[in-house]
N, C-alpha and C positions, 0 to 999 in steps of 0.2 A: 284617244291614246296620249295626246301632248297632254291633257288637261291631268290625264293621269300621272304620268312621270311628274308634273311638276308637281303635283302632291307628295308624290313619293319622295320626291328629292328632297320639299318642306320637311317631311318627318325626318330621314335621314338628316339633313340637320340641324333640327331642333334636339333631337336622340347626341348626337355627338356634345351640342352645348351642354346638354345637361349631363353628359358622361363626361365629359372635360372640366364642371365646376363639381362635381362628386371625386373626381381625382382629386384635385385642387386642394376640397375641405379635408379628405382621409389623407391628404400631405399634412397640412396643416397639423392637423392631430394628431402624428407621428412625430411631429418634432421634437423633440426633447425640450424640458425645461433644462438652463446650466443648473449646474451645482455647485455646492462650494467644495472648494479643496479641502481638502486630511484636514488642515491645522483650525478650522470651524467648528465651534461646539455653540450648545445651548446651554447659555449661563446657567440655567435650572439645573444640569448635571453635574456644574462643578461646585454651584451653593446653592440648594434649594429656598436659603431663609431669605437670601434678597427679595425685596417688592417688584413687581411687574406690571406696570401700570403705562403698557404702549398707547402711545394717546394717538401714534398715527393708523390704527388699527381701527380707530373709533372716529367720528365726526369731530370728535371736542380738538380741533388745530385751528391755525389759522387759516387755512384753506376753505374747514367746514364740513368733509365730508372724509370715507376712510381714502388711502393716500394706495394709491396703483404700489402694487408689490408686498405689500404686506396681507396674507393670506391668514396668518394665527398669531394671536396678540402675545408673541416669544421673543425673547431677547437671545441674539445671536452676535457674538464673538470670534476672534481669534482667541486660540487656549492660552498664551500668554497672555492677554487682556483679562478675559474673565476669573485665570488665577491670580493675576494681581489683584482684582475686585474683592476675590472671598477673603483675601490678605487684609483687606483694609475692612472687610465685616465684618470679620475676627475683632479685630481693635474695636470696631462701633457698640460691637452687643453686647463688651465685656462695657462699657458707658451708658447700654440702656436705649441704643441708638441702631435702628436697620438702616441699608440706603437703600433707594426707591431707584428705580430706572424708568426713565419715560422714552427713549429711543436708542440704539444699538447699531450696529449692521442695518447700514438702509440700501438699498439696490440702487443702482443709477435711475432706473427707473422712476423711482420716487422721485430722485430729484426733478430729473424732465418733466410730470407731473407739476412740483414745486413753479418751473418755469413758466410752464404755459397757463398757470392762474395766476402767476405774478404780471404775464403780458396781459390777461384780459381783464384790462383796468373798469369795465361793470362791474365786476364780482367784486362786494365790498363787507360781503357779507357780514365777514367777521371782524372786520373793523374796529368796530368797537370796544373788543376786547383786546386786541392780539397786537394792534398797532394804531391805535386812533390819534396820535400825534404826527403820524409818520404817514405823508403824502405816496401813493401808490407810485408810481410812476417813478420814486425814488430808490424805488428796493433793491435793484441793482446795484445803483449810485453808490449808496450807502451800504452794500455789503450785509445785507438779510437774506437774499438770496442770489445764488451762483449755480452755474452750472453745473459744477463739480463739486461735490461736498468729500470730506475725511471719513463721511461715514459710511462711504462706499467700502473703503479700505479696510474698515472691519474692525478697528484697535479704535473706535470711538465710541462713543458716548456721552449722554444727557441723564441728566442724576442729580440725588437729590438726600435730602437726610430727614427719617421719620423718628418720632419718638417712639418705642414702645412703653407698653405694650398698641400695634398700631392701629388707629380706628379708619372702617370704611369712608372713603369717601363715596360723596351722593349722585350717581350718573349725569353727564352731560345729559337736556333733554334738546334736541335742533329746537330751533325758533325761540328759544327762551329770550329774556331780557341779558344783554351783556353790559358786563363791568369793565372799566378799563383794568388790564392785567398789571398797570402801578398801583393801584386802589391800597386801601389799607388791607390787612390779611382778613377780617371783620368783615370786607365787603367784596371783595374780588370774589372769583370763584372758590369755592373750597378745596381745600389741598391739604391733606393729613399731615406734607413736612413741615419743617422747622419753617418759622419764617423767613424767607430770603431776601424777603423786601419788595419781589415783583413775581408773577407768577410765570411758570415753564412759559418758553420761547414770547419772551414780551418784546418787542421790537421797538426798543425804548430804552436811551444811555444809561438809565436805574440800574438795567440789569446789566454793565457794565462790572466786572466782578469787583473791581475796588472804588468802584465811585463815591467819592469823599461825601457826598449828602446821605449814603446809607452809611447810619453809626447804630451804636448802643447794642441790641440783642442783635439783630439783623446782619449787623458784622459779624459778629460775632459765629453767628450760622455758618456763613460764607467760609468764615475763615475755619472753620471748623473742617466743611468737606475740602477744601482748597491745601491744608494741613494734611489730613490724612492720606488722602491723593497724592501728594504730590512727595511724599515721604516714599513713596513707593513705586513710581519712575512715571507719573502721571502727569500731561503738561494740559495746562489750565489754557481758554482760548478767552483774552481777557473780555474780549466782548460780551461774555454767555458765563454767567455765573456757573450755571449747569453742564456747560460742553466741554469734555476732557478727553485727551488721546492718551495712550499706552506706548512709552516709547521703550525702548527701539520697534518701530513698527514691522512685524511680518511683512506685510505688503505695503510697502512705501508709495508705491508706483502702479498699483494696481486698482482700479474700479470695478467691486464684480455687479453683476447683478442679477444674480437668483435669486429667488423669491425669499421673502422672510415666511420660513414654512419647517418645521423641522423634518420635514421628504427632502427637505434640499440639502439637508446635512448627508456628508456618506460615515460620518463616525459621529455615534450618539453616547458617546463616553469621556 
């Protein structure tokens, strides 16, 4: 009789633990994803001709693999940012000229990601291309990565300028041979835009947007997207030839972090 009960009590619970982690999971999957607020669109709605070329979608970053948060490789905006944008594509196509976007709206998420490969000084993986001058252990130091990034806020962006009419570029393949991202344009990775002098996010004073040693065509580029941007209330972040805000910012003070997913939008107009 004792030998019995205590069987019975075993199952009674072991039945509870496993009815208590079955609660648990069906909590878990009730939770909502956030969403973004009203003023969020998907830059495809407001100009479909911009390029979309989210590299943190894809393995080809510095990290090396696709980046937490980003679910569908879409550019996501505040609708005064990405009406600014079509503003200044208007001006480019009437020159022969699309811009390309390579990251938008990043969730905090991301960034934490960003952090916690910046702390695990093994992963060096991509080194070679993305920062091979630049001692890991410094990335904080030196201001490549933060905890908090502008591009939570929504009114950022990384961008770039293509010539039309504009040719594929040839996929990242992992484990390839890397170039450092100063290389000449000839030998770095390939990139359909204009030349800038160093390739998206090089972690390297090149990409400095006016560093005096990029002259001739290369400036010229710079100053070209740097020009139209900023003609139309764009502020340049002089570290990052590529990285520009949309000012007066909707959300100044705000970090969201919904997925880069266009389910996350509640207005797809």
């Amino acid at each position: 009789m004792t030998r019995l009960s205590s069987a019975v009590r075993g199952l009674m619970t072991t039945l509870a633990a496993l009815l208590a982690v079955t609660a648990a999971s069906a909590t878990a999957r009730a939770t909502p994803e956030p969403k973004a607020p009203d003023g969020f669109v998907a830059l495809r709605s407001v100009d479909p001709t911009i390029v979309q070329e989210m590299r943190y979608f894809t393995p080809h970053n510095f990290v090396g693999e696709r980046i937490d948060g980003y679910r569908q490789p879409v550019c996501i905006l505040t609708r005064p940012a990405a009406e600014a944008l079509h503003k200044a594509q208007t001006r480019l196509l009437r020159r022969g000229y699309t811009l390309k976007v390579y990251d938008c709206y990043r969730p905090q998420r991301a960034v934490d990601h960003f952090v916690r490969w910046a702390e695990d000084l093994d992963d060096q993986t991509m080194k070679p291309e993305f920062y091979p001058q630049v001692d890991k252990t410094r990335l904080f130091e030196d201001g490549y990565i933060a905890e908090k990034s502008g591009h939570s806020r929504g009114s950022t962006m990384d961008l770039t300028i293509v010539r039309l009419p504009a040719k594929p570029t040839r996929p990242y393949v992992p484990g390839q041979p890397l170039v450092p991202c100063y290389a000449s344009k000839g030998e770095r990775f390939p990139d359909n835009s204009l030349d800038m002098g160093t390739g998206f996010d090089c972690f390297d004073t090149l990409a400095h947007t006016l560093d005096p040693r990029v002259q001739g065509v290369q400036r010229a580029n710079r100053l070209l997207l740097k020009d139209t941007l900023e003609g139309l209330g764009f502020v340049n972040l002089a570290e990052e030839w590529w990285h520009y805000t949309y000012k007066p910012e909707p959300y100044p003070d705000t970090y969201f972090d919904f997925p880069v997913s266009e389910r996350s939008l509640t207005s797809t107009r």
